[in-house]
Backbone bond lengths (Angstrom), bond angles and torsions (degrees), N, CA, C in turn:
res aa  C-N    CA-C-N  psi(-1)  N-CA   C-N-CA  omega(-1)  CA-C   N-CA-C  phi
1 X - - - 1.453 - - 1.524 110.16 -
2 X 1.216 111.05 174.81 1.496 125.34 -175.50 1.505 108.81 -65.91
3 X 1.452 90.64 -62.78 1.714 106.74 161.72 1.569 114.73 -25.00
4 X 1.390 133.86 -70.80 1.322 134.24 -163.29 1.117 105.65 -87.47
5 X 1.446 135.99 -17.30 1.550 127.17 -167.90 1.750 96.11 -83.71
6 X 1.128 101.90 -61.75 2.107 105.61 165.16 1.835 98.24 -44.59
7 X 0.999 124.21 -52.20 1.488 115.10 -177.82 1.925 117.16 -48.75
8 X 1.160 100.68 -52.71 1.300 145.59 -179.31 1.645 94.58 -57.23
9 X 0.854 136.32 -90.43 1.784 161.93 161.53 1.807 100.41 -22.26
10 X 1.346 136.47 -41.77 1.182 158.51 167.65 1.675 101.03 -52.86
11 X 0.915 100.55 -90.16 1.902 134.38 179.56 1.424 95.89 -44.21
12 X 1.889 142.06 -31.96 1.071 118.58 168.70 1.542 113.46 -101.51
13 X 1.427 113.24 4.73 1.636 109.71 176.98 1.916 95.21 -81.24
14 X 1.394 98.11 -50.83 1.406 86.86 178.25 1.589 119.07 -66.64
15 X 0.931 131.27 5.72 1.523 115.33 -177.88 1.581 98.06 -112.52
16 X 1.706 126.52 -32.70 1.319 92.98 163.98 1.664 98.23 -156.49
17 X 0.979 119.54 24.12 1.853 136.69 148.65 1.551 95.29 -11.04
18 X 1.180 125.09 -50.74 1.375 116.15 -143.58 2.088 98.50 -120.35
19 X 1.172 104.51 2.45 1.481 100.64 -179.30 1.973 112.42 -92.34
20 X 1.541 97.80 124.96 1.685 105.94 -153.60 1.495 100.64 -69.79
21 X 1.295 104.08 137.22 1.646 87.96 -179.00 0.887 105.63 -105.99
22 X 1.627 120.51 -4.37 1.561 118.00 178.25 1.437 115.35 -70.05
23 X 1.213 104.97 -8.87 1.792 107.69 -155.00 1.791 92.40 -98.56
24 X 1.682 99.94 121.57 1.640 100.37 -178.34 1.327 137.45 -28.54
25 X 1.127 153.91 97.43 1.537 144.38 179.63 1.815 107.19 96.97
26 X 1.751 103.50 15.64 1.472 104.18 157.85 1.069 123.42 -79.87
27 X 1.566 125.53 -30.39 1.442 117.29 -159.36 1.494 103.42 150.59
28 X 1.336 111.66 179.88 1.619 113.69 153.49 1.462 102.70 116.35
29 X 1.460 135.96 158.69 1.444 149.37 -138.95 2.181 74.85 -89.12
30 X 0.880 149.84 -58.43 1.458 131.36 176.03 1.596 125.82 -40.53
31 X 1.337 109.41 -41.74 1.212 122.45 159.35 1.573 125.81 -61.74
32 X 1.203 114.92 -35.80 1.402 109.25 -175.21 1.705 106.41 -97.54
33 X 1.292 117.85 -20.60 1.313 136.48 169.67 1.690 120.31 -65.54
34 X 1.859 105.29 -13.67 1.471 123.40 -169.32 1.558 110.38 -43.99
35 X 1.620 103.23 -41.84 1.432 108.25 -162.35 1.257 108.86 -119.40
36 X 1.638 152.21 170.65 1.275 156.44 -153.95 1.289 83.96 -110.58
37 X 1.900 118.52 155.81 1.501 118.81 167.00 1.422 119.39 -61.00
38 X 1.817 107.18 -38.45 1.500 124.21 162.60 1.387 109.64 -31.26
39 X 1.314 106.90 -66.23 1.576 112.66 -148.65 2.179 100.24 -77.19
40 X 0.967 99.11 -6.50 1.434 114.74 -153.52 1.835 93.52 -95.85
41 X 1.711 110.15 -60.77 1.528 100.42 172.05 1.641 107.95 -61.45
42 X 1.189 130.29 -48.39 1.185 124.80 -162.53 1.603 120.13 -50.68
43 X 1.469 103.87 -58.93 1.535 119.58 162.24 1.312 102.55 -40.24
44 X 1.335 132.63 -51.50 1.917 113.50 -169.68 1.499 105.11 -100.91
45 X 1.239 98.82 4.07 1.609 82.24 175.64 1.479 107.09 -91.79
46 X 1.939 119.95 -36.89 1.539 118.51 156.36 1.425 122.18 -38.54
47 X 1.753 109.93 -47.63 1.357 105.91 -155.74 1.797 99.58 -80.30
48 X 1.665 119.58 -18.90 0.918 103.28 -155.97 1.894 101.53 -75.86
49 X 1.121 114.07 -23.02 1.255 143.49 176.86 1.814 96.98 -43.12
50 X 1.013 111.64 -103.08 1.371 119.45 160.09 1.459 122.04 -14.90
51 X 1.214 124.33 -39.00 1.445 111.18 -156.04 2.173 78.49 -109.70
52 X 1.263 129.52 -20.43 1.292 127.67 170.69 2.056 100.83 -68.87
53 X 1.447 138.59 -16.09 0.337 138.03 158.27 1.211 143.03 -71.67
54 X 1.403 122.89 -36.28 1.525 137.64 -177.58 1.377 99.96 -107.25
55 X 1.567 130.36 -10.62 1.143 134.02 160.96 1.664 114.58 -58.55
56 X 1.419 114.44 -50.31 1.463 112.97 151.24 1.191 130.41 -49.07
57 X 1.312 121.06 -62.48 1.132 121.53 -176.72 1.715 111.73 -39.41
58 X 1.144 92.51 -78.88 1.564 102.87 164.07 1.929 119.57 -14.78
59 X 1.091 111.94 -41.07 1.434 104.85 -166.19 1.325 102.89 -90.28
60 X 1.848 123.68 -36.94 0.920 104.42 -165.71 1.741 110.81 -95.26
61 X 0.965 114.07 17.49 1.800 137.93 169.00 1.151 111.46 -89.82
62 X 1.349 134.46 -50.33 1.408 138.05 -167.49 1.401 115.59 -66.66
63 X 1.378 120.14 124.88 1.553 137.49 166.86 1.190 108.16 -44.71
64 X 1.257 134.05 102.49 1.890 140.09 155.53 1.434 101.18 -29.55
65 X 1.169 120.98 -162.89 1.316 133.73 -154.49 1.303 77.64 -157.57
66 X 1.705 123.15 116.16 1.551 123.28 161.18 1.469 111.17 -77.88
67 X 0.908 104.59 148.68 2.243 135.47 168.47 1.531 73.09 -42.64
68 X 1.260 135.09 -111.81 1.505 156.16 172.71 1.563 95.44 23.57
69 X 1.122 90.28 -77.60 1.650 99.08 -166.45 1.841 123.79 -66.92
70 X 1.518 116.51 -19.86 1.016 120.61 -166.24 2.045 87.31 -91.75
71 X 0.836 97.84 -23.31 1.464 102.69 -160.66 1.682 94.13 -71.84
72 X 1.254 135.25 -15.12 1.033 144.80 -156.11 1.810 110.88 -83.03
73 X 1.103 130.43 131.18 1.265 119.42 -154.14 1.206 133.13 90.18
74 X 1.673 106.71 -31.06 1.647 104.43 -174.84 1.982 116.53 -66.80
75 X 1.062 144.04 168.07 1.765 172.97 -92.60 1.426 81.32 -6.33
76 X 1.451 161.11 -56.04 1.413 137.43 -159.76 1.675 108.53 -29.06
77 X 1.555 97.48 143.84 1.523 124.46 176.96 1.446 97.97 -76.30
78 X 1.673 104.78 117.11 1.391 120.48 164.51 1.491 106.41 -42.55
79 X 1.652 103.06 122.07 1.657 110.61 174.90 2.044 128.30 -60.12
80 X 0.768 123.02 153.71 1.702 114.58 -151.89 2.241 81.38 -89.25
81 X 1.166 112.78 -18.19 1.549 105.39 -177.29 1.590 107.83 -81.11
82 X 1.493 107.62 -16.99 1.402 107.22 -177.35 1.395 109.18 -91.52
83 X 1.146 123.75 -21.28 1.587 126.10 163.59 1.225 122.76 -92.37
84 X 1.268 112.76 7.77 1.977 121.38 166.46 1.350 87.80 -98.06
85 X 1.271 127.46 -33.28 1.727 109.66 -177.30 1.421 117.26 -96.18
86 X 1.445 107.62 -0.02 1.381 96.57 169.63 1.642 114.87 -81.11
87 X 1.818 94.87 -57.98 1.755 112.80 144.05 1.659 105.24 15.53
88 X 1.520 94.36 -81.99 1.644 114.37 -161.02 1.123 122.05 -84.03
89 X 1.325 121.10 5.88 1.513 145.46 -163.79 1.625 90.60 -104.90
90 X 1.287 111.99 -71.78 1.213 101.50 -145.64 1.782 108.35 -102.70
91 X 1.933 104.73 -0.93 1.645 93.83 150.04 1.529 118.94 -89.75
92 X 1.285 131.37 7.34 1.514 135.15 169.98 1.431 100.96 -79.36
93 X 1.610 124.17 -56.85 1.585 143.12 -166.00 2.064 80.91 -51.23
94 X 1.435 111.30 -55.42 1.109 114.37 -170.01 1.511 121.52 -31.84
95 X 1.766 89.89 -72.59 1.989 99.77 -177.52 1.029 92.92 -67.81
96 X 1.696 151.27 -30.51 1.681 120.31 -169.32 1.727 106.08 -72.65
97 X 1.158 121.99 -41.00 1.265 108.50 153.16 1.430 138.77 -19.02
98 X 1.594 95.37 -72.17 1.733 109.83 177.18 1.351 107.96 -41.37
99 X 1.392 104.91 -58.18 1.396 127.06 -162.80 1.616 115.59 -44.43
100 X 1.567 101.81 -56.08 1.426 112.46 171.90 1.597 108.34 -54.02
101 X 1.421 115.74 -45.58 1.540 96.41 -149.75 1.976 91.62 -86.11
102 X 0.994 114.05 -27.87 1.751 121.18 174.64 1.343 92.24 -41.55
103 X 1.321 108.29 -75.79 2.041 112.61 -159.61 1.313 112.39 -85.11
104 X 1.878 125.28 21.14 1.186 119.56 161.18 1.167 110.96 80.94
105 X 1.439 127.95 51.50 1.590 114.94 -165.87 1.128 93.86 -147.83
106 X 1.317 139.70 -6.96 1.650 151.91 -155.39 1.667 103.41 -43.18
107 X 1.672 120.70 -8.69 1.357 112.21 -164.30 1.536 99.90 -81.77
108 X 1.744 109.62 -27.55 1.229 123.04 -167.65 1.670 109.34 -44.76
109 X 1.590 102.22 -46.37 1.378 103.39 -161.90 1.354 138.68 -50.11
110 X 1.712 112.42 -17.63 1.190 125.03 122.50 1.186 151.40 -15.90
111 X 1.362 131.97 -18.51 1.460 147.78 161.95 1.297 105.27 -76.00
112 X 1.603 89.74 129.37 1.724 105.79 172.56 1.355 121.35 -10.02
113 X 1.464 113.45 -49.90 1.554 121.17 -137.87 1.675 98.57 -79.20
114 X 1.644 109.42 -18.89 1.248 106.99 -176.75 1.875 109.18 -88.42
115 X 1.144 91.06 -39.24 1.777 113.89 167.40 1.222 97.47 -20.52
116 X 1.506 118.40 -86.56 1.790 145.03 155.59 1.305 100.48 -8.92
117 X 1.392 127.75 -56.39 1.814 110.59 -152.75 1.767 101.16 -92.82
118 X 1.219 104.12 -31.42 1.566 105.23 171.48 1.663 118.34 -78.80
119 X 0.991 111.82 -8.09 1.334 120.11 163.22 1.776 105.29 -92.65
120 X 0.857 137.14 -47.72 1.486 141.99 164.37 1.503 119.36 -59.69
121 X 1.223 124.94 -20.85 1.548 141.95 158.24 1.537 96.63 -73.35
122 X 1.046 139.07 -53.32 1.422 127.68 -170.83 1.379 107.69 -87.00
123 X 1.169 135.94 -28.35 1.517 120.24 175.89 1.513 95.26 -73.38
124 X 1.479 135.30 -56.60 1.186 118.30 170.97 1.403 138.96 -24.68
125 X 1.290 116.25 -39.74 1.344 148.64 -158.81 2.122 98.95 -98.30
126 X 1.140 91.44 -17.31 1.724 95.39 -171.06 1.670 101.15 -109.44
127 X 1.655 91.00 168.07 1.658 105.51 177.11 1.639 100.58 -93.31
128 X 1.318 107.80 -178.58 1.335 113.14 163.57 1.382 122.74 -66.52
129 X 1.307 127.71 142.45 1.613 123.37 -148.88 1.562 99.90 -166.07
130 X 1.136 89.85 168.94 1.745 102.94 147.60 1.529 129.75 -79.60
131 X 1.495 100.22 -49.06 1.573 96.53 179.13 1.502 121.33 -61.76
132 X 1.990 108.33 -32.06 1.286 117.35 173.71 1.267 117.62 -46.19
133 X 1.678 101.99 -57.79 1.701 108.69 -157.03 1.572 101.54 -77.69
134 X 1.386 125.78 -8.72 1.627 133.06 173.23 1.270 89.28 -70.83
135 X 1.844 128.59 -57.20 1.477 107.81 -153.94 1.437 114.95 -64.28
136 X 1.699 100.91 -48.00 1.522 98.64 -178.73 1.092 136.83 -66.70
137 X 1.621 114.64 -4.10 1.535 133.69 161.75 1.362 114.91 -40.29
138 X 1.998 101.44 -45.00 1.387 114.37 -166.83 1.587 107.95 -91.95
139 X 1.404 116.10 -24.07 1.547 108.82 -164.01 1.427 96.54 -84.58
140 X 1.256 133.48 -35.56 1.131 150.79 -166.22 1.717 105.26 -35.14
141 X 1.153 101.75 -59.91 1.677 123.59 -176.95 1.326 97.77 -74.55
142 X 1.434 134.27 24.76 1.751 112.63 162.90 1.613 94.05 -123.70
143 X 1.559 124.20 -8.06 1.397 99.68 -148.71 1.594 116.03 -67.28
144 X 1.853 109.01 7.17 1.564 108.03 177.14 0.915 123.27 -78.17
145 X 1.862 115.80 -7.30 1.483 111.48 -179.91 1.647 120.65 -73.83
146 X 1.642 85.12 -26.08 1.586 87.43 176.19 1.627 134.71 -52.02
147 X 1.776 79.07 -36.64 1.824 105.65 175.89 1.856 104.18 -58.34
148 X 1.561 85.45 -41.41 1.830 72.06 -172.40 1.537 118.52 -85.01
149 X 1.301 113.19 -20.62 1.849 112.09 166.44 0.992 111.14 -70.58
150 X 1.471 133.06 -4.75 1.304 128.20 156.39 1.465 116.37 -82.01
151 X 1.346 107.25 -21.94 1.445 99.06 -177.97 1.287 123.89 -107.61
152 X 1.566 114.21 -10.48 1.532 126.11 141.89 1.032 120.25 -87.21
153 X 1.463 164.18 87.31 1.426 129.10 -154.85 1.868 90.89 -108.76
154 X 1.596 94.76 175.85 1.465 106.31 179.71 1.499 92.62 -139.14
155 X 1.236 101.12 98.04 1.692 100.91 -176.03 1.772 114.91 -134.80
156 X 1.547 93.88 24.54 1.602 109.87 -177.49 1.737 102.06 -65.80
157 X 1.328 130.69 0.32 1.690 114.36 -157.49 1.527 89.75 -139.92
158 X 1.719 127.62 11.28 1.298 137.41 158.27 1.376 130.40 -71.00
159 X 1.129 127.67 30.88 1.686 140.73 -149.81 1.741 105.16 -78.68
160 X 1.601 118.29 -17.20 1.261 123.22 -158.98 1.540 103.67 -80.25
161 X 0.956 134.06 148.30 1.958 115.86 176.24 1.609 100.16 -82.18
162 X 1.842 81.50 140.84 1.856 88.98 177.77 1.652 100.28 106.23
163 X 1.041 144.90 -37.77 1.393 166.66 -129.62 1.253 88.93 -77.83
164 X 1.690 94.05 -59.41 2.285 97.39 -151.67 1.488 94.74 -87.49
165 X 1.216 121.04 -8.94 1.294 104.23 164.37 1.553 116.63 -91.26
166 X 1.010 121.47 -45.20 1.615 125.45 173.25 2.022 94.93 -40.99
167 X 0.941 108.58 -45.40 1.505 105.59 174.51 1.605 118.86 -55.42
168 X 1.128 113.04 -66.58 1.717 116.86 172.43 2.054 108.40 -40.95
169 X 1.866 87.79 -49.82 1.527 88.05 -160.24 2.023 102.42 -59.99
170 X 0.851 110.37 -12.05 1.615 119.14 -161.51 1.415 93.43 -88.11
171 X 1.346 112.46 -45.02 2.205 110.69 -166.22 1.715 88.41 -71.53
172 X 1.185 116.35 -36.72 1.658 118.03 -155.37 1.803 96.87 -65.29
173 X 1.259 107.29 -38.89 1.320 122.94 -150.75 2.073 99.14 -86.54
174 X 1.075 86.17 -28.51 1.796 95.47 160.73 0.843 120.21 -68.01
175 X 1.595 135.59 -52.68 1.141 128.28 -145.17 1.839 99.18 -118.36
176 X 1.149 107.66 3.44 1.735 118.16 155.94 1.670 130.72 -76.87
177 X 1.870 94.71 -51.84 1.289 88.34 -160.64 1.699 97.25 -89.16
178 X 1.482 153.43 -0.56 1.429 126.07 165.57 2.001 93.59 -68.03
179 X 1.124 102.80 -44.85 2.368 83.22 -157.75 2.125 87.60 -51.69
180 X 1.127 120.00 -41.30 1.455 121.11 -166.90 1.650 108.20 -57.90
181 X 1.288 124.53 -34.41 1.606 137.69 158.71 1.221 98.99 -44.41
182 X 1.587 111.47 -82.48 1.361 119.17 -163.26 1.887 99.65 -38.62
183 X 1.091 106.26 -74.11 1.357 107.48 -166.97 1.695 106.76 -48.57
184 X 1.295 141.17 -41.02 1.043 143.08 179.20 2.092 111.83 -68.99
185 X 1.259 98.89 -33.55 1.276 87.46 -168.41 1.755 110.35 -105.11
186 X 1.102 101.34 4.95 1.614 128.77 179.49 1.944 102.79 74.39
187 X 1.456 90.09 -173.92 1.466 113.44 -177.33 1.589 111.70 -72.47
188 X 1.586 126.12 8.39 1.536 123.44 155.54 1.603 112.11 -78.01
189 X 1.348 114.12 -31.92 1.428 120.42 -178.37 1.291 131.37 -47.21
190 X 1.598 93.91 -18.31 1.651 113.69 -170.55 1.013 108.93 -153.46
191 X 2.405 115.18 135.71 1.146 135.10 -139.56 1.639 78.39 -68.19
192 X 1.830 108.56 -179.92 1.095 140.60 161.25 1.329 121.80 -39.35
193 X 1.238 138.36 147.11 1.864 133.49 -143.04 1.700 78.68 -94.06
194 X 1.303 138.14 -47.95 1.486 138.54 -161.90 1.545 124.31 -89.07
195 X 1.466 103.34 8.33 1.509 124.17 175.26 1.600 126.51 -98.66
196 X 1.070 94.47 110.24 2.001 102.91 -177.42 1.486 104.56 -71.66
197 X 1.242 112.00 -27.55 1.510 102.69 -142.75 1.901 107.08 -74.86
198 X 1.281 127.11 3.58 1.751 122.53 158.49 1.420 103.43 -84.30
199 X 1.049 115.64 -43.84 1.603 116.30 170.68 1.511 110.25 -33.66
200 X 0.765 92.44 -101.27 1.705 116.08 158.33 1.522 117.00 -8.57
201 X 1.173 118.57 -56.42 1.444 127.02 155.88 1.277 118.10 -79.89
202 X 1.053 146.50 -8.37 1.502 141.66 150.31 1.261 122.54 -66.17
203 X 1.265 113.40 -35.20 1.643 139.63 171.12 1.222 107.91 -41.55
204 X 1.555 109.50 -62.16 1.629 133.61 -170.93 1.299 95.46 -71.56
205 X 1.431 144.75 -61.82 1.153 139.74 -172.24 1.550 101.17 -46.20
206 X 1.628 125.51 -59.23 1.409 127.13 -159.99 1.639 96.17 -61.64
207 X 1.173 122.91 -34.19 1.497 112.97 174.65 1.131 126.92 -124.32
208 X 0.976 107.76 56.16 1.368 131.37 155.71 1.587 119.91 -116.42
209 X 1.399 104.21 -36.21 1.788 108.59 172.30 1.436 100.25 -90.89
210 X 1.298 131.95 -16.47 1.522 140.32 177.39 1.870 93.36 -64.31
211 X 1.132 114.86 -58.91 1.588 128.87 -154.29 1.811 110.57 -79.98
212 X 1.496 110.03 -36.35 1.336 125.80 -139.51 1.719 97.29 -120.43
213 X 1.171 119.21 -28.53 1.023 132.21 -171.57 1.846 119.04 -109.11
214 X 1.949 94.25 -73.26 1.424 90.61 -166.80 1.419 94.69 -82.17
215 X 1.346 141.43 -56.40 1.804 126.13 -172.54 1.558 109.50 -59.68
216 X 1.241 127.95 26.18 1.653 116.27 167.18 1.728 81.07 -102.12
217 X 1.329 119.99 -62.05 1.093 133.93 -176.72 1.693 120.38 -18.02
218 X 1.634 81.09 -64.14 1.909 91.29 -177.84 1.161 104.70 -69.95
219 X 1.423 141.47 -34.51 1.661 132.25 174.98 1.302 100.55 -41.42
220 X 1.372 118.88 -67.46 1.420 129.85 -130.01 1.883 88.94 -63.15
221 X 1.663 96.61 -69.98 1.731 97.09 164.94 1.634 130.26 -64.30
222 X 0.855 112.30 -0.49 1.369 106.62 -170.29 1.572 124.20 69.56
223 X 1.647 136.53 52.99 1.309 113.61 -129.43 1.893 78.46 179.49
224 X 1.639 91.94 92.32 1.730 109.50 172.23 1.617 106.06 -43.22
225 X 1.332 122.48 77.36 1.043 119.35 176.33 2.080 104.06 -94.48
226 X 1.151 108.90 -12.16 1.647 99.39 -177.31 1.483 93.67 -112.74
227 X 1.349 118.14 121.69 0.974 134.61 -164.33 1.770 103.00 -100.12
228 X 1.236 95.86 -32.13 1.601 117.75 -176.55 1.611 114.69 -119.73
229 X 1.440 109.91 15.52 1.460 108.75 169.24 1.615 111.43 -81.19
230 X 1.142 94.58 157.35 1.677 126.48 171.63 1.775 92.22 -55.20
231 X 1.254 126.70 -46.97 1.587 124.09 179.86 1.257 121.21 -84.79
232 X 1.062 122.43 -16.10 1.212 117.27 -163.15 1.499 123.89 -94.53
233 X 1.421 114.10 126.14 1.585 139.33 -163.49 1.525 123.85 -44.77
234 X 1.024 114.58 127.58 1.491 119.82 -162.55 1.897 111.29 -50.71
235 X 1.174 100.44 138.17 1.827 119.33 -161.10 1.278 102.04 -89.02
């Protein structure tokens, strides 16, 4: 109907209406055209192979998280630094939100980096646990990307004021609050110093939603959403 196609037509200006495709390593029928369909199943059909492999490995290697240990920390008075960073967590998570859906980019929000802060808003937001000390097992092992989007940045589609800083404040705010866990929730929070195997499974997680998720995504729109995929078009 008329009704849903305007509905329809709405819902994709806002999700990426406004993302430049002219601007290098945004997007656009060159970008999604980078690789052959050939060359494109083959690569994920190897990698998926591999990463279905060490994805096992990984689980049945990895140290559980004991009852004992998660339980550790609990009646203590939530610290006043952990609620300035939640505070700041989740009114930054806020404007990058706004931000996207204001300047038409809402598809973005999908990228890892937000993945990270809403996962870092909820361990903040949580006691010591199992599910906690599982998440930060996993976030733990990305917080270098932050280091490096700070040190490459891609901030050509930030035009709104407040933007490029809401950007810095967001990588900073990653790669602070897991060492601030660790130190807050002590040395049970985190596997054994001589153990790969969360690594290892964090790995698989980062590419697996990298592979499975955001590069089906960017085909379909056209829209450099894997920044760190095996496909994705030179930056």
């Amino acid at each position: 109907t008329t009704a849903y196609a305007g509905g329809m037509a709405n819902l994709s200006d806002l999700l990426y209406g406004g993302v430049f495709f002219d601007e290098e390593g945004e997007g656009g029928p060159t970008c999604s055209a980078y690789l052959s369909t050939r060359r494109v199943l083959l690569e994920t059909a190897v990698f998926t192979g591999v990463l279905v492999a060490i994805f096992v490995y990984a689980i049945k290697t990895c140290t559980r998280v004991r009852s004992a240990d998660a339980a550790h920390g609990w009646g203590r008075e939530e610290p006043v630094v952990k609620r300035v960073l939640l505070v700041a967590a989740c009114l930054q998570f806020g404007f990058e939100i706004a931000f996207k859906l204001v300047s038409r980019q809402g598809l973005f929000l999908m990228n890892l980096t937000h993945l990270y802060t809403a996962a870092e808003i909820y361990l903040l937001a949580s006691k010591p646990g199992r599910a906690s000390f599982s998440l930060l097992r996993l976030v733990l092992y990305h917080i270098h990307e932050a280091g490096l989007a700070m040190l490459f940045p891609e901030v050509a589609s930030r035009q709104i004021p407040g933007s490029l800083a809401s950007f810095y404040l967001q990588h900073v705010l990653i790669m602070v609050v897991p060492p601030y866990l660790m130190y807050e929730w002590g040395p049970r929070s985190i596997e054994p110093r001589r153990e790969w195997s969360w690594a290892i499974f964090s790995l698989c997680f980062y590419w697996m939603y990298t592979l499975y998720v955001l590069y089906p995504v960017s085909l379909i729109r056209s829209t450099d959403q894997t920044i760190a995929s095996l496909h994705s078009c030179t930056r």
